[in-house]
C-alpha positions as CSV (number, residue, x, y, z in Angstrom):
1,X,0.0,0.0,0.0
2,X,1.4,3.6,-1.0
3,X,1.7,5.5,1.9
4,X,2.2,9.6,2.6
5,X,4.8,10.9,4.0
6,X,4.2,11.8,7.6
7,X,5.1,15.5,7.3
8,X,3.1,15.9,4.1
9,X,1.7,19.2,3.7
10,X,-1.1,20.2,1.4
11,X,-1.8,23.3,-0.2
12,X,-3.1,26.4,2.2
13,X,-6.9,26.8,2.6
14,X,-8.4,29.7,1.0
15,X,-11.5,32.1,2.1
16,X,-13.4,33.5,-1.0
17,X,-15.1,36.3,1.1
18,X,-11.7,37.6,2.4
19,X,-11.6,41.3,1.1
20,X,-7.8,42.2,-0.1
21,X,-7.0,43.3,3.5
22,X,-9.4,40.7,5.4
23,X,-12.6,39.8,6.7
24,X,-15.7,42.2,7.3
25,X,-19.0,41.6,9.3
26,X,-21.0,40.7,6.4
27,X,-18.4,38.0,5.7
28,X,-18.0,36.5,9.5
29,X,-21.8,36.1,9.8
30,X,-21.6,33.4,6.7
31,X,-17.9,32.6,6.2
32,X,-16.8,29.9,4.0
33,X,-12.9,28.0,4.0
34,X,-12.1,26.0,0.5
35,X,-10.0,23.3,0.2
36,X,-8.8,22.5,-2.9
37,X,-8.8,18.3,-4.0
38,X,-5.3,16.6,-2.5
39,X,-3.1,14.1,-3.7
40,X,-4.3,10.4,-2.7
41,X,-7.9,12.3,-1.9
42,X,-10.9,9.2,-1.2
43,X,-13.8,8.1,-0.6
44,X,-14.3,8.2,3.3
45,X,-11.3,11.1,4.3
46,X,-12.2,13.3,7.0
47,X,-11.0,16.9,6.6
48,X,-11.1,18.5,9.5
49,X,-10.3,22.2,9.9
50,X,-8.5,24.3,12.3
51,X,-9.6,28.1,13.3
52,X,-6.4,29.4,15.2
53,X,-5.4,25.5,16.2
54,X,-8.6,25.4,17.8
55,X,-11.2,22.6,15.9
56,X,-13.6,24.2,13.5
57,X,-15.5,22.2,11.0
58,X,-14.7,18.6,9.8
59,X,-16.6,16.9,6.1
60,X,-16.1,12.9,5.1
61,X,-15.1,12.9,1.8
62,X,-18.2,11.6,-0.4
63,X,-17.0,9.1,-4.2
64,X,-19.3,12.5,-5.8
65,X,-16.3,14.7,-3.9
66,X,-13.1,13.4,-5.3
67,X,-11.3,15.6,-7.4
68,X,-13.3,18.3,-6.2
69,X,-12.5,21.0,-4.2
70,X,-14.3,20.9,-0.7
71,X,-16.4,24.0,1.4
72,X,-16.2,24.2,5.0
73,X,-18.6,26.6,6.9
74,X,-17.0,28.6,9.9
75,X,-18.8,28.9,12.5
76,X,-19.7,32.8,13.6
77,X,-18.5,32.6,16.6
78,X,-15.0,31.5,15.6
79,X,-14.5,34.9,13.4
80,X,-13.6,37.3,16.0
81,X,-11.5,40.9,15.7
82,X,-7.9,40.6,14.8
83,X,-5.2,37.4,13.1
84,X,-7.0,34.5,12.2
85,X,-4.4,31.3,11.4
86,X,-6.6,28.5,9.3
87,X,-5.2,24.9,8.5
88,X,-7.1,21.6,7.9
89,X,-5.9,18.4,8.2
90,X,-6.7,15.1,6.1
91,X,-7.4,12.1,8.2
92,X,-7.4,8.8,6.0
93,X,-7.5,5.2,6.3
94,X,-4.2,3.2,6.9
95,X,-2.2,6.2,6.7
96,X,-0.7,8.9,8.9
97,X,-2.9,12.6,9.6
98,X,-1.7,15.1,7.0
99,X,-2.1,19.0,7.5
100,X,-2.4,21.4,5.4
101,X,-0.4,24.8,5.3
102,X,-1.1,28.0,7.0
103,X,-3.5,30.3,5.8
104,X,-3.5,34.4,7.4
105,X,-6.1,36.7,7.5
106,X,-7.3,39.7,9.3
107,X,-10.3,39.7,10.7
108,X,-12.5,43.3,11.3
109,X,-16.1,43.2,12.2
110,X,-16.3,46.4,14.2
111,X,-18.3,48.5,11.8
112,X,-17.2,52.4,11.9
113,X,-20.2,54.3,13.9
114,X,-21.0,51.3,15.3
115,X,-22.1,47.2,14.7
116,X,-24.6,46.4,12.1
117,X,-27.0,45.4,14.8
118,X,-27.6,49.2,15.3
119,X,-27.9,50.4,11.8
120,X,-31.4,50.3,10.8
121,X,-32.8,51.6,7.3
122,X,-30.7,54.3,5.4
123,X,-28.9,56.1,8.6
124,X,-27.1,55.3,11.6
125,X,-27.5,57.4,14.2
126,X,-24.4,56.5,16.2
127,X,-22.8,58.9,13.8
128,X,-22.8,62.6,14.2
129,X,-24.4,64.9,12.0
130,X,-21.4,67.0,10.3
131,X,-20.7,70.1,12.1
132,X,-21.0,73.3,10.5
133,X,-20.1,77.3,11.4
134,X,-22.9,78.5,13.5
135,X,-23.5,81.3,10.8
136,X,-24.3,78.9,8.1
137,X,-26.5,76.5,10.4
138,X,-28.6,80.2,11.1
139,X,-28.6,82.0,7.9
140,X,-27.1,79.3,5.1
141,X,-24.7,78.9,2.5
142,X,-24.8,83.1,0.9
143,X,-23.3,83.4,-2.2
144,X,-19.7,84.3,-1.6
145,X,-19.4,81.2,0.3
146,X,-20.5,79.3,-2.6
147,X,-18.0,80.8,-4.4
148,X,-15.3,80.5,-1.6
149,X,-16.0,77.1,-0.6
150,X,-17.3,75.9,3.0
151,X,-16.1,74.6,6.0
152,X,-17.2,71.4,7.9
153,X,-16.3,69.1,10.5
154,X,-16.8,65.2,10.7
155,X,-17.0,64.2,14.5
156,X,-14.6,61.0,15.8
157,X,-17.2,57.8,15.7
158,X,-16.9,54.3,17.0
159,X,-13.8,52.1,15.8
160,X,-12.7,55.0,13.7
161,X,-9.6,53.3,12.2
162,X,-6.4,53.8,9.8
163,X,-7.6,52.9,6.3
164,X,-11.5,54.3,6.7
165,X,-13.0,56.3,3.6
166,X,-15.7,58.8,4.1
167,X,-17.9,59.9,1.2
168,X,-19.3,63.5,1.7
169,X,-23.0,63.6,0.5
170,X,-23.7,67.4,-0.6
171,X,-27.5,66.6,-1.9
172,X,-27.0,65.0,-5.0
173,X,-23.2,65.1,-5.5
174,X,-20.5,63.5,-4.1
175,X,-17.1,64.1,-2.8
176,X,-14.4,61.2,-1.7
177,X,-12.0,62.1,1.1
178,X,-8.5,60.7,1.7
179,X,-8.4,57.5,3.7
180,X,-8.1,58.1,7.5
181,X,-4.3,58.1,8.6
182,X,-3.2,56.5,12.0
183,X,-2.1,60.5,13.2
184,X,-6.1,61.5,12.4
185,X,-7.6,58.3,14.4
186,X,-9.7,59.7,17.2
187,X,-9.8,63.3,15.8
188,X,-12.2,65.6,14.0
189,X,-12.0,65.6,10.1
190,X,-11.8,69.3,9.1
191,X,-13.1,69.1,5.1
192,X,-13.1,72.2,2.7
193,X,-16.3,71.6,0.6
194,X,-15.4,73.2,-2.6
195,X,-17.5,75.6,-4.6
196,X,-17.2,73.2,-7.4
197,X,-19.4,70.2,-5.5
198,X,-21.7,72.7,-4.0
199,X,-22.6,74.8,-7.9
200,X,-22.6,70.5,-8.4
201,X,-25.4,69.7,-6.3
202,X,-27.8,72.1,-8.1
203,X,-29.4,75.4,-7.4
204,X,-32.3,74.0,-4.9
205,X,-33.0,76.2,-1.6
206,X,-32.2,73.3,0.6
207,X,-29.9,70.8,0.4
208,X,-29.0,67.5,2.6
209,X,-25.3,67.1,3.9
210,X,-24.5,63.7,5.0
211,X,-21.0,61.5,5.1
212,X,-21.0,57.6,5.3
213,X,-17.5,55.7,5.9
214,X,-16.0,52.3,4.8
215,X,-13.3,51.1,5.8
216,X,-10.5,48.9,5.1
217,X,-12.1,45.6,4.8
218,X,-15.5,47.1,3.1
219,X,-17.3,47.7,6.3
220,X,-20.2,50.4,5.8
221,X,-21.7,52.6,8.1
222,X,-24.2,53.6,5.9
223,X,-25.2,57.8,6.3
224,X,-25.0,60.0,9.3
225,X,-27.9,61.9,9.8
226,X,-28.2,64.2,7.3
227,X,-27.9,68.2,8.2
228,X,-30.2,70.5,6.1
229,X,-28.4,73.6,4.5
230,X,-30.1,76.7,2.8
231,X,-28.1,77.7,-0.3
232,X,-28.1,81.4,-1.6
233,X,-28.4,82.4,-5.1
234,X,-24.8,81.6,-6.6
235,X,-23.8,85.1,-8.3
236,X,-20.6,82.9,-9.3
237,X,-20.3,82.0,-12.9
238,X,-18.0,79.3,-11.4
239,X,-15.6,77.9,-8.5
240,X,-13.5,80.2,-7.4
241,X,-11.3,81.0,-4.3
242,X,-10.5,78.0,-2.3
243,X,-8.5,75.3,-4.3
244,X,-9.5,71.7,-4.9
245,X,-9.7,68.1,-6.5
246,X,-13.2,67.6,-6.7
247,X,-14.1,65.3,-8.8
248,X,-17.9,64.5,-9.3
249,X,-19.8,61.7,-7.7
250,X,-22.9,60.4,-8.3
251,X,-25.3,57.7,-6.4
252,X,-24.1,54.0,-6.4
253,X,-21.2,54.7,-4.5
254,X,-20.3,51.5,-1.8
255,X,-22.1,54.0,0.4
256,X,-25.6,53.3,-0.9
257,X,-27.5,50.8,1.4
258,X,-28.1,47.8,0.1
């Protein structure tokens, strides 16, 4: 009878759902591990696998199996915050227990602004409704400000992190900020809404400001509250004053519910 070596080591698991930089809540609440088929793979192996070397999930290999790779279902509570190391190991008759190598991932499900069991419909009210100059939450946006550009301020929210992205939601338009850096963690986020994205989101009275953030491993927030701003008549024939990138963005962003 042909027999393994006894340090054989198969190929490294692999999780489908991991994002480039790890695991989100979504992904921990259904999480799969593949395996892909292994040399002398039978009828009647049991693959077990290993959740930081603690016992996770375990399959007998079916004749329908063979050649095929195999889906193991982790269980939610396994997938907590921070390094996750994932093996599996091949138990088959006659022969010694082979193990696979190590798979690393990160795993974040601490939503920014809060955990998902708190966001309900569109907004999440953990997060603070941007902060504005007291003059423009009074009187509004007057036209020399639409042609200067305005101020605002994004409170700190829950696990604010290194790697988050905040879209800023000016009614209908759209402006992307820089990712969070590990120096801004824990601090306001002072933003410079140009005149460009506010001559952008139209010429209505009122519009609705709002921010959502993702972070690194596609974790969504969804929208703060929205603040409602009254907008002057732009005597501007265009964006002047403050400089800027803006580039225009329109709904579907990762931002949108869904």
């Amino acid at each position: 009878m042909k027999h393994l070596p006894p340090l054989a080591m198969f190929a490294a698991p692999t999780v489908p759902q991991a994002l480039k930089q790890g695991i989100n809540a979504h992904a921990a609440t259904h999480l799969q591990v593949d395996i892909a088929p292994y040399p002398n793979m039978g009828k009647g192996d049991l693959i077990e696998l290993f959740w930081n070397n603690c016992f996770a999930a375990s399959k007998r290999v079916g004749a329908a199996d063979i050649g095929q790779p195999s889906s193991l279902r982790v269980p939610e509570s396994f997938v907590q915050n921070g390094a996750a190391r994932i093996h599996y190991r091949v138990m088959q008759v006659g022969r010694g227990p082979a193990r696979s190598l190590i798979t690393r991932v990160q795993v974040k499900t601490a939503c920014p602004g809060g955990q998902p069991s708190v966001l309900c419909g569109e907004e999440n009210q953990s997060l603070a409704p941007v902060g504005l100059p007291e003059t423009i939450r009074r009187h509004g946006v007057n036209p020399s400000q639409i042609r200067r550009g305005v101020p605002l301020i994004i409170e700190p929210y829950l696990n604010m992190a290194t790697g988050d992205a905040i879209t800023l939601r000016w009614g209908d338009a759209r402006l992307d900020l820089p990712p969070i850096q590990a120096h801004e963690v824990g601090r306001p986020v002072h933003v410079w809404v140009p005149s460009a994205l506010i001559l952008d989101a139209g010429d209505d009275a009122r519009q609705e400001v709002t921010y959502c953030v993702i972070d690194r491993v596609g974790n969504n927030s969804r929208w703060a509250p929205p603040r409602t701003v009254s907008i002057g008549q732009a005597q501007a024939h265009g964006p002047a004053g403050h400089p800027s990138v803006y580039q225009p963005r329109r709904p579907g962003s990762p931002c949108e519910p869904g």
